[in-house]
GUPATOR-384439 format. One record per residue: residue in three letters; residue number from 1; x, y, z of N, C-alpha, C in turn. Coordinates in steps of 0.05 Angstrom, whole numbers. Each point is the difference from the previous one (the first is absolute). Layout:
N
   code   pos      n_X      n_Y      n_Z     ca_X     ca_Y     ca_Z      c_X      c_Y      c_Z
    ALA   NUM        X        Y        Z        X        Y        Z        X        Y        Z
...
END
This chain:
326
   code   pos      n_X      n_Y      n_Z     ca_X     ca_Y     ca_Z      c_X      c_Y      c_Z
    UNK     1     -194      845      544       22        1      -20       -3       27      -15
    UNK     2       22       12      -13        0       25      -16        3      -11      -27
    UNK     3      -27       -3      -19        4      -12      -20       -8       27      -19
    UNK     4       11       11      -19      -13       18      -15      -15      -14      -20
    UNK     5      -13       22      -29      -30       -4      -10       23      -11      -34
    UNK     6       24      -15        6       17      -25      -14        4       -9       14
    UNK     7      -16      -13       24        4      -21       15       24      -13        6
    UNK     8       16       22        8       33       -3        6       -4       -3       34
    UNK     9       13       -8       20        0      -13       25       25       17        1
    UNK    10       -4       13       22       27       27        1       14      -17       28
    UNK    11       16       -6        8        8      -23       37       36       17       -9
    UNK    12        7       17      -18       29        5       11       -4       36       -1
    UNK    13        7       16       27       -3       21        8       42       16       -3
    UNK    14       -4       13      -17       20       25       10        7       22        6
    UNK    15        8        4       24        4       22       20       28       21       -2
    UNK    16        0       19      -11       18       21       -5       -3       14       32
    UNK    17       24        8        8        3        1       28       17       28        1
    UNK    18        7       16      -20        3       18       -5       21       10      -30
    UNK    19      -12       18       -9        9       21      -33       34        7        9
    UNK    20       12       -9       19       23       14        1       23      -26        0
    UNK    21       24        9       -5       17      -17      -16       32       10        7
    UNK    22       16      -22        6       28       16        3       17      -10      -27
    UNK    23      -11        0      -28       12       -4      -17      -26       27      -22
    UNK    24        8       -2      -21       -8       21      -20       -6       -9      -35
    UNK    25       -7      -25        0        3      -14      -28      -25        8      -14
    UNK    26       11        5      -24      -17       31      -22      -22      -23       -6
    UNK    27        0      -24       -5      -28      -12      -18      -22       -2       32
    UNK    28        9        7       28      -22        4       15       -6       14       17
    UNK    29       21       25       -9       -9       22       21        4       29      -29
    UNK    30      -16       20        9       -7       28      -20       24       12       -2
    UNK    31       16        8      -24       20        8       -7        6       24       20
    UNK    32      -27       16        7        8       31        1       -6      -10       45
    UNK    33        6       25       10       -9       -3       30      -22      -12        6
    UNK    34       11      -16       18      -24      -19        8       -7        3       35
    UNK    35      -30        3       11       -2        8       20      -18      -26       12
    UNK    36       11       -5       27       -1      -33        4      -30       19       16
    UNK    37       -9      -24        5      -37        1       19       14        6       24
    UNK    38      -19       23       13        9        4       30       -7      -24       16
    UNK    39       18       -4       25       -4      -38       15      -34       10       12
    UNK    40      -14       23        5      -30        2        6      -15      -16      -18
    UNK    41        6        4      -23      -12      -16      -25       -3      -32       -6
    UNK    42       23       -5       10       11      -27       -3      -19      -22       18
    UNK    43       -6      -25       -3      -19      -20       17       29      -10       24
    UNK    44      -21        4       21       26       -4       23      -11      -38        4
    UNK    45       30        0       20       -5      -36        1      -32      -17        4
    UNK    46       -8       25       24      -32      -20        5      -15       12      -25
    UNK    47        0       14      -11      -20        9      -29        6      -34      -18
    UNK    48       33        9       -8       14      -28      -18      -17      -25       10
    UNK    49       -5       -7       24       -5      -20       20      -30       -5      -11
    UNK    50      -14       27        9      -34      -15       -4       -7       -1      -27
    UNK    51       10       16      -16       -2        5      -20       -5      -38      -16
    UNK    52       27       -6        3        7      -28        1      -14      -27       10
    UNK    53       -5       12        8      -25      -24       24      -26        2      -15
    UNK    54       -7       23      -14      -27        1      -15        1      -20      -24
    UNK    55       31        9      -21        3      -12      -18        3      -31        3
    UNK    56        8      -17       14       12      -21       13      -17      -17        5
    UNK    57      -28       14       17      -30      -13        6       -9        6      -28
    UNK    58       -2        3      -22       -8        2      -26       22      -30      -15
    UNK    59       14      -10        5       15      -12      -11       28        5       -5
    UNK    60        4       23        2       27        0       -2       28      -21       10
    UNK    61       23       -8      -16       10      -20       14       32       11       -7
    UNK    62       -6       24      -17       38        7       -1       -5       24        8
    UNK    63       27       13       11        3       25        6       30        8      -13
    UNK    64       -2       22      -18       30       12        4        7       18       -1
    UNK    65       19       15       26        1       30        3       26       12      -29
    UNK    66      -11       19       -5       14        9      -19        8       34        6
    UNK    67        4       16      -16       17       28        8      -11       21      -14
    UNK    68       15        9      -18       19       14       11       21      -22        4
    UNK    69       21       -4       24        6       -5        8       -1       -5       30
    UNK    70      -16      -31        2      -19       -3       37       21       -3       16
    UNK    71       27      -10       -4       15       -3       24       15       35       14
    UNK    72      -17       17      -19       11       23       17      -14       12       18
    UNK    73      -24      -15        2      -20        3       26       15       -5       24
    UNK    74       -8       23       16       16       -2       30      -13      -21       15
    UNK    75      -37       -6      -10      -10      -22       16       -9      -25      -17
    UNK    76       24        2      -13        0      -26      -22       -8      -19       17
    UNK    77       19       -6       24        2      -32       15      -31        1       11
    UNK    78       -5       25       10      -28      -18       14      -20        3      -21
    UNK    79       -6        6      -29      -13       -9      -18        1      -23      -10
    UNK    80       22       -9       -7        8      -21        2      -19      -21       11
    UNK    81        4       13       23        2      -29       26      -35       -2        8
    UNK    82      -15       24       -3      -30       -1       -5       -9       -7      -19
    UNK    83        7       -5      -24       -5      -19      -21        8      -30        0
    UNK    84       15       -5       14       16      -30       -1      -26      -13       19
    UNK    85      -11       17       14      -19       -8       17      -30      -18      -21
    UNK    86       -2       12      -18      -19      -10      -18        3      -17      -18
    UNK    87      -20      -25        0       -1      -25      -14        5        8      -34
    UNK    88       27       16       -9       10       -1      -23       30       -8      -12
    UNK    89        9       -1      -23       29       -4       -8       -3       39       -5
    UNK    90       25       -1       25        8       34        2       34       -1      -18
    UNK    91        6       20      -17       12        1      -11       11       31      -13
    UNK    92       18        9       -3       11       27      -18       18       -1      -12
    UNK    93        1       31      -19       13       11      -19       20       14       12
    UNK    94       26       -2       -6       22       23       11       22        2      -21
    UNK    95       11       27        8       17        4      -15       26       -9       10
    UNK    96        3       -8       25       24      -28       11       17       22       13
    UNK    97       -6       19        5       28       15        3      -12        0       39
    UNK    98      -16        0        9       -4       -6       32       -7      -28       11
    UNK    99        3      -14      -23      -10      -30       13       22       -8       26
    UNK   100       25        4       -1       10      -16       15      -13        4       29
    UNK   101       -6       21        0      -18       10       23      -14      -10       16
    UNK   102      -14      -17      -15      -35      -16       -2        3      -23       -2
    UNK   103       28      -15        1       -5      -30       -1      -21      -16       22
    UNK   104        7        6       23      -19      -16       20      -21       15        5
    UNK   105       -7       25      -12      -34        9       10       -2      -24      -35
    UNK   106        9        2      -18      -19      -22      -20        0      -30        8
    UNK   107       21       -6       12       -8      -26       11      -19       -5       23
    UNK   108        0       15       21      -20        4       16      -29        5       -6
    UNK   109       -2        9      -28      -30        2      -11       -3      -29      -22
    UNK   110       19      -16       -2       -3      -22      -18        0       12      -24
    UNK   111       13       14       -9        6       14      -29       16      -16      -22
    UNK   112       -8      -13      -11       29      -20      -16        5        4      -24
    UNK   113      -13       23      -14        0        6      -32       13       38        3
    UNK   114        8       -1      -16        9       40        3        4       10      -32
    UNK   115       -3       15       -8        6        3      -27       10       35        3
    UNK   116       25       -4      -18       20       14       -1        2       23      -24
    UNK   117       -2       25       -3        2       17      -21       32        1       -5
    UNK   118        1       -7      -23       24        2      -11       12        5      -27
    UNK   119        0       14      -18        4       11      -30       22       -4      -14
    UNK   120       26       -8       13       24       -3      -13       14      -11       26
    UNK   121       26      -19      -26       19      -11       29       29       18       -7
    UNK   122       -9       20       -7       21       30      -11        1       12       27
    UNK   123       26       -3       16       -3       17       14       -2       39       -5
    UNK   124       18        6      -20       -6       31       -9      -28       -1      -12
    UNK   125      -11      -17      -13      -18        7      -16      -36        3       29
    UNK   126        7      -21       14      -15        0       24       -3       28       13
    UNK   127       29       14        7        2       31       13      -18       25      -28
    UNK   128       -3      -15      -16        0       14      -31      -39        6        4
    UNK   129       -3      -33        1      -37        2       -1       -8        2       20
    UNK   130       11        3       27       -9       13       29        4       11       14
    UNK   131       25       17      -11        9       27        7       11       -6       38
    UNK   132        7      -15       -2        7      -13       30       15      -20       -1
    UNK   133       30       -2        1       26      -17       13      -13      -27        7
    UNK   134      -12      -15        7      -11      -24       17        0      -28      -14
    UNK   135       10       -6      -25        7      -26       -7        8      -15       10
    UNK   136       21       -2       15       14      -19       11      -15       -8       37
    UNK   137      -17       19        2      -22       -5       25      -18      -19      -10
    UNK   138       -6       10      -18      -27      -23      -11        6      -26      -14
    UNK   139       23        6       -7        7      -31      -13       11      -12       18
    UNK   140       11        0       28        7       -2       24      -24      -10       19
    UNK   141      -19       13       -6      -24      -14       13      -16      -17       -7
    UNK   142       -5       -5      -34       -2      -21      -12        3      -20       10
    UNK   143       35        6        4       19      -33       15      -19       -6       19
    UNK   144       -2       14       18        2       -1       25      -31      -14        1
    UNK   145      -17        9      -10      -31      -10       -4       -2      -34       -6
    UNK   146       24       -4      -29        0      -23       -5       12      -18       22
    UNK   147       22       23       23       -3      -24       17       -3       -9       18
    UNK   148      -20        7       -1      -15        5       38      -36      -17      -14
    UNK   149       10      -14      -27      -21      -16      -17      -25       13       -5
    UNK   150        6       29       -7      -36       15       -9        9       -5      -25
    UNK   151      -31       -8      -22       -2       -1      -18        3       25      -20
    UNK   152       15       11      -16        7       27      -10       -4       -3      -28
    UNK   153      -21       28      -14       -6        7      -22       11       25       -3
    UNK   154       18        1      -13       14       20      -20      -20       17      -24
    UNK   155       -6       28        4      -14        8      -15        4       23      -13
    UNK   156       14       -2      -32        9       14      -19      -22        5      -16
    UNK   157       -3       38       -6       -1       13      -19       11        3      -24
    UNK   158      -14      -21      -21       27       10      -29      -15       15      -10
    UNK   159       27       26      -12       -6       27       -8       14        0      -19
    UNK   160        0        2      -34        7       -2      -22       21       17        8
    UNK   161       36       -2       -7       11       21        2        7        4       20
    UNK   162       -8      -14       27        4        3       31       20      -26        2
    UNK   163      -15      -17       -3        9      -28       20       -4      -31      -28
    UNK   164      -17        8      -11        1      -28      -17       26      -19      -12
    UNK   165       20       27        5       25      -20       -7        9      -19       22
    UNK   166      -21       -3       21        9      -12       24       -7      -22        2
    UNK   167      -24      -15      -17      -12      -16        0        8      -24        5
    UNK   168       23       -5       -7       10      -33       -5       14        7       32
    UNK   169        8       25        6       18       -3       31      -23      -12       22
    UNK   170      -17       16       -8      -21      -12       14       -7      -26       12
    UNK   171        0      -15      -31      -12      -22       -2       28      -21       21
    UNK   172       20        9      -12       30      -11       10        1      -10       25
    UNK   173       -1       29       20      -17       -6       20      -10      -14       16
    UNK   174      -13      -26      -18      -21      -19        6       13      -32        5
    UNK   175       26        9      -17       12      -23        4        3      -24       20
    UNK   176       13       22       19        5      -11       36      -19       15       11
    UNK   177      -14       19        2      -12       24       18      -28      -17        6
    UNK   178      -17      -12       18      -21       -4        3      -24       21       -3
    UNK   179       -7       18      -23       -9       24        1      -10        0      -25
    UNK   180      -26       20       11      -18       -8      -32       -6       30       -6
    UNK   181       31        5      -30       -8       31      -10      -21        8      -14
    UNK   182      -23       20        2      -15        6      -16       -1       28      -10
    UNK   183        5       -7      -31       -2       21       -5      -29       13      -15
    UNK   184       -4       32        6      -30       13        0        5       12      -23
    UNK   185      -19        6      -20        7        6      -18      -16       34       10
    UNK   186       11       33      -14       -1       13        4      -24       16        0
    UNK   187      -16        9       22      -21       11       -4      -14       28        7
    UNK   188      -11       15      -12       -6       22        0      -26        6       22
    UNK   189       23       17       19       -7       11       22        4       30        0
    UNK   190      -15       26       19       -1       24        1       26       12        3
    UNK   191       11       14      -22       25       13       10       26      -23       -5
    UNK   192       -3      -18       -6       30      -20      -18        6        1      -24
    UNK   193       -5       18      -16        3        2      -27        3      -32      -14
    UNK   194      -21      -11       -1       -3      -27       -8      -11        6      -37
    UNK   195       16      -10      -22       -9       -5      -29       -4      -19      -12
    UNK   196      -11      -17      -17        2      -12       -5       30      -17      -11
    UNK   197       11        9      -14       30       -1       -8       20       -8       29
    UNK   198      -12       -8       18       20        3       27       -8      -27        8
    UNK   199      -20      -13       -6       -5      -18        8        5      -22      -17
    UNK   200       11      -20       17       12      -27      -12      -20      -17        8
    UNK   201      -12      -18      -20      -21      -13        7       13      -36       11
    UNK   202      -24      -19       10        7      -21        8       13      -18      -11
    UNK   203      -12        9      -32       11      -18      -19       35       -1       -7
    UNK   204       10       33        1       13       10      -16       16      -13       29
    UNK   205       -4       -1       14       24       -4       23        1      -40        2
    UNK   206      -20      -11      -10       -6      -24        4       27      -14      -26
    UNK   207      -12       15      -16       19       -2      -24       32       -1        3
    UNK   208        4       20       11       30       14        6        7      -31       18
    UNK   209      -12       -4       28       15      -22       14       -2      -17      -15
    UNK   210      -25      -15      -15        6      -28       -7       18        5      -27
    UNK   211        8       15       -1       22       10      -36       25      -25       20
    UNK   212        5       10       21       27      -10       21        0      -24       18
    UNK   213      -28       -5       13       -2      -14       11      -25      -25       -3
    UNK   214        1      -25       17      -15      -23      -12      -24        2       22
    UNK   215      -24       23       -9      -15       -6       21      -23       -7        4
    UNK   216      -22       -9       24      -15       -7       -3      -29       16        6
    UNK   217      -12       -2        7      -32       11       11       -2      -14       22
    UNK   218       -9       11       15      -20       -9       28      -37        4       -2
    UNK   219       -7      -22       -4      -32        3        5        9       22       32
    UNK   220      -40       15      -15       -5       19       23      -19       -3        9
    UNK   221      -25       21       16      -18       -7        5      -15       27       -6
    UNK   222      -32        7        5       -3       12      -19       -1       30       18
    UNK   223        4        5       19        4       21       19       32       26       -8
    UNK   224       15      -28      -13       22       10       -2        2       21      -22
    UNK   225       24       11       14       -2       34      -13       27        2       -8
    UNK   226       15      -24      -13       30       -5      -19      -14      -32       -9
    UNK   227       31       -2      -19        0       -9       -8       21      -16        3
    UNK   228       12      -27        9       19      -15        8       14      -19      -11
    UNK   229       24        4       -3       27      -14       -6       18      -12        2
    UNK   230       17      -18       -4       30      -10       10       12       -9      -16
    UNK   231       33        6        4       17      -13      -11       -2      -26       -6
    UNK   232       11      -12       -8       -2      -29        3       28       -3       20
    UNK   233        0      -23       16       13        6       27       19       18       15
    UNK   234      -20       28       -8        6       16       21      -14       -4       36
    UNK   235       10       19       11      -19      -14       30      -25       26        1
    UNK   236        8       27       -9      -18       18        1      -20        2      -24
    UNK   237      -13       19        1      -25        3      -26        1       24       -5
    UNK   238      -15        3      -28       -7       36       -2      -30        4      -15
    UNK   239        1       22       -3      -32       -3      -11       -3       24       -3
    UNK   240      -28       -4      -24       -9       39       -8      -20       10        7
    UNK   241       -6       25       16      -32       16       12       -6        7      -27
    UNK   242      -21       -5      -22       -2       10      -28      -26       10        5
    UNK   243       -3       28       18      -15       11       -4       -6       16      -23
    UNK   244       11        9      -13       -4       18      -24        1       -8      -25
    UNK   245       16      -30       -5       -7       -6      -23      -24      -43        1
    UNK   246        0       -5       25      -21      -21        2      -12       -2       27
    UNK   247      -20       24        2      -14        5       22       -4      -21       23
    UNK   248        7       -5       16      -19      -27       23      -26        9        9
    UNK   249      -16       29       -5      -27       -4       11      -12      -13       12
    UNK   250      -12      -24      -18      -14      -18       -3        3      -15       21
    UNK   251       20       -1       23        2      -21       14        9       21       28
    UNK   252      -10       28        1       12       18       24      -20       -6       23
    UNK   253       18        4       18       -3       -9       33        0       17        9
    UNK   254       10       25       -3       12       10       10      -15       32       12
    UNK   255        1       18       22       -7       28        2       29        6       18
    UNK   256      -11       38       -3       26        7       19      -13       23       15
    UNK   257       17       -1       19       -1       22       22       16       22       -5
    UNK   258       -5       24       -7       27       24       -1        6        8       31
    UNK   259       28       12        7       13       10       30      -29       12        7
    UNK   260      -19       23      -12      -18       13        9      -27       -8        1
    UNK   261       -1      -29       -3      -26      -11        8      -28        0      -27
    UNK   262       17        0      -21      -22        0      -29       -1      -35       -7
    UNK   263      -13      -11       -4        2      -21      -19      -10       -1      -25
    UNK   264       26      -13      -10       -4        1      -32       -9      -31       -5
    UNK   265       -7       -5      -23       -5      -22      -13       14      -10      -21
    UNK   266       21       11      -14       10        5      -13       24       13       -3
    UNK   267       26       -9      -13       25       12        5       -9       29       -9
    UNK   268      -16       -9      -25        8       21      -21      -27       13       -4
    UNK   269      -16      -11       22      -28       20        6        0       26        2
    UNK   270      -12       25        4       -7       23       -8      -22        9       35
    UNK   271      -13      -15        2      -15       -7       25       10      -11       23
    UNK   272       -9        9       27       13        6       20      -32        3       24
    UNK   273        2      -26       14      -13        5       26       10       17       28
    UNK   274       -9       17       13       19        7       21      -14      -16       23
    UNK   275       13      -20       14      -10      -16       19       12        6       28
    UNK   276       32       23       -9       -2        8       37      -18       23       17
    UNK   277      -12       12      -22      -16       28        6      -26      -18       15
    UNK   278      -11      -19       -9      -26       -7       17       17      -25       15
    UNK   279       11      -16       -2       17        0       32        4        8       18
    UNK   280        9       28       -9       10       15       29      -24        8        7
    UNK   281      -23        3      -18      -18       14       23      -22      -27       -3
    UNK   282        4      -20       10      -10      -27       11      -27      -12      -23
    UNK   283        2        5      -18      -16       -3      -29        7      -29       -1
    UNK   284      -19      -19      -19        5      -21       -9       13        1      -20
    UNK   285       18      -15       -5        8       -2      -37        4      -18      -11
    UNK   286       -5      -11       12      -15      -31      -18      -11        5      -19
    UNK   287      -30       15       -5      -10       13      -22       11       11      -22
    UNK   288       21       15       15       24        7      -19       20       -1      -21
    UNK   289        8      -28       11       15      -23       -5      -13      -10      -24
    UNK   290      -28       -9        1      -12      -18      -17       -5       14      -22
    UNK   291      -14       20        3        5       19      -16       18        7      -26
    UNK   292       29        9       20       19        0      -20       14      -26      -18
    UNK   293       -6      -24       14       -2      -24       -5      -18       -9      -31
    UNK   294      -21       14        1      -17      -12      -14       -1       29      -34
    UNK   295       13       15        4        5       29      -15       27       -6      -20
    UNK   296       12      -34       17       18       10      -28        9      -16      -26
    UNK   297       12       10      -11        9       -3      -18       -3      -25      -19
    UNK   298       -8       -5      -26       16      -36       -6       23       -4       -4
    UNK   299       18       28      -15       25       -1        1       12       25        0
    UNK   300       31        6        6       19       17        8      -15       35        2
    UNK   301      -16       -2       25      -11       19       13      -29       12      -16
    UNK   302      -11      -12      -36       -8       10       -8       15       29      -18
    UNK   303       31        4       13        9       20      -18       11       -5      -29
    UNK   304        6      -25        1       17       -7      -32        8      -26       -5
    UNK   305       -1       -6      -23       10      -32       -8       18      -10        9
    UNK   306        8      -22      -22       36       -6        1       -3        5      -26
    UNK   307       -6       19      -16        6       12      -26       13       20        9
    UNK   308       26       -6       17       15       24       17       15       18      -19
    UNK   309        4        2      -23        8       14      -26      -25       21        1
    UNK   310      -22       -9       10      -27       22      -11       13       17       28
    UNK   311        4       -1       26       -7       10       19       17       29        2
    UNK   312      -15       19       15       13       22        3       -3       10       33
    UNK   313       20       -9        3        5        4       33       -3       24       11
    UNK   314       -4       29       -8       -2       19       15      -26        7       -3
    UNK   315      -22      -23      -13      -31       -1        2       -9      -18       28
    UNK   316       22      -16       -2      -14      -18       37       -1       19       24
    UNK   317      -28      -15       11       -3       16       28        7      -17       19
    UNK   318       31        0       10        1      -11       29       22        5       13
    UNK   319        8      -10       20       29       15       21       19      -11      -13
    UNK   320       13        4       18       36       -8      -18        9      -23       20
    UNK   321       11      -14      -12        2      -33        0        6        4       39
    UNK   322       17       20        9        6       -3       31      -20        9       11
    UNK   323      -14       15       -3      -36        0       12      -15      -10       -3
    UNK   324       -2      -23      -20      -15      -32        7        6      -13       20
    UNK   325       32      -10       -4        4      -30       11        3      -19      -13
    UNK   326        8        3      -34        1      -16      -18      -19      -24        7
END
């Protein structure tokens, strides 16, 4: 097992499959030119593969490929399909705009959950925060997810001044839609001009829906990394990621893989294993692993509270939210 020295039991792995993206949205990519990793750099499918197989024989039991944007991998399907191979719940992040693509390579890997980036149901305002026409693709594929019966998580950024007046559309949404919106509250990553003042906290948005609506709580469990909700008979749910103003630490599962083969421990870590460099040249890294496993953090990377009023974002050391893998 990968238990660090807070005896946290790490069993859910995420895999960023590459820094590049056919959309442009400012809270996770660097305002100014951005220069994607050459594909030499990048972990190719059998790297993704063994890589996987190490973590997996350690306990691992979730997998989920994340981006950048992963469905713009030319060998998405057979990553895919060499992961489906392993005794885990395989699962990803997309920005919806190539899913229709991929319906039967995800059924063919038993894929039944998908979670959807989505910031506004504005169509101008959508062309506005990602500099790319594609609304009506992604809310089009949505459908199409819900109905071909994959389970779909909707995953909004509220950005004070951006989108919060959207909140209740959101929730609306939920009515008929079998779909569980979550919204993230805003976090400071390299190059997003993230302030304090921009960020709408869990509360402040918890407040706003139940001002309108009659709702309830969903017990969670303690892995979980939101916080969960419902109408009262609505058929969908929604819920808040309150990383910045009520940390989940305490209960993280979680490590990640960057496109170039580093593992982090930490979203918001500073530290960085490189595990494809002694791969490729037939090194163990197991050692590695445990290592970085056991180095980190008790809470949000070691860089800063949720006294997120104290924090000064152009003192963090780490990549910018699309060179993680959120």
């Amino acid at each position: 097992m990968l238990i660090d020295s807070h005896q946290r039991i790490h069993t859910y792995l995420r895999i960023s499959l590459t820094d590049n993206c056919n959309l442009r949205c400012f809270y996770c990519m660097p305002a100014e030119q951005y220069s994607f990793m050459p594909t030499a750099h990048l972990m190719q499918p059998s790297e993704i593969f063994q890589l996987a197989k190490i973590f997996v024989a350690q306990g691992v039991t979730k997998i989920r490929l994340t981006g950048g944007e992963p469905l713009v991998r030319k060998d998405i399907a057979e990553i895919i399909h060499l992961l489906a191979s392993l005794p885990v719940s395989l699962t990803l992040t997309t920005n919806g705009i190539r899913v229709h693509r991929f319906i039967d390579v995800f059924k063919a890997a038993g894929i039944t959950s998908i979670n959807v980036s989505l910031d506004t149901l504005q169509k101008d305002k959508f062309k506005q925060l990602t500099r790319r026409d594609e609304f009506e693709r992604v809310k089009n594929n949505i459908d199409l997810l819900l109905q071909h019966n994959f389970k779909v998580k909707v995953n909004a950024v509220v950005v004070k001044g951006v989108n919060e007046d959207e909140l209740l559309d959101f929730v609306q949404w939920t009515q008929h839609t079998p779909i569980d919106v979550r919204f993230i509250e805003f976090m400071p990553f390299e190059g997003n001009q993230w302030k304090s003042d921009k960020l709408v906290t869990y509360q402040q948005m918890l407040d706003r829906i139940a001002s309108v609506y009659d709702i309830v709580s969903i017990p969670g469990d303690i892995h979980d990394t939101s916080k969960q909700f419902k109408v009262h008979n609505f058929v969908g749910t929604f819920a808040m990621i309150t990383t910045m103003s009520a940390p989940f630490c305490e209960g993280c599962n979680r490590v990640r893989l960057t496109a170039d083969g580093k593992m982090k421990n930490c979203l918001f870590g500073a530290e960085e294993t490189d595990l494809l460099t002694p791969l490729r040249n037939q090194q163990d890294v197991l050692p590695l692993i445990q290592q970085n496993i056991l180095a980190k953090h008790k809470a949000l990377g070691g860089q800063f509270s949720n006294q997120f009023n104290l924090i000064d974002a152009n003192s963090l050391h780490n990549r910018s939210m699309i060179a993680i893998g959120g």
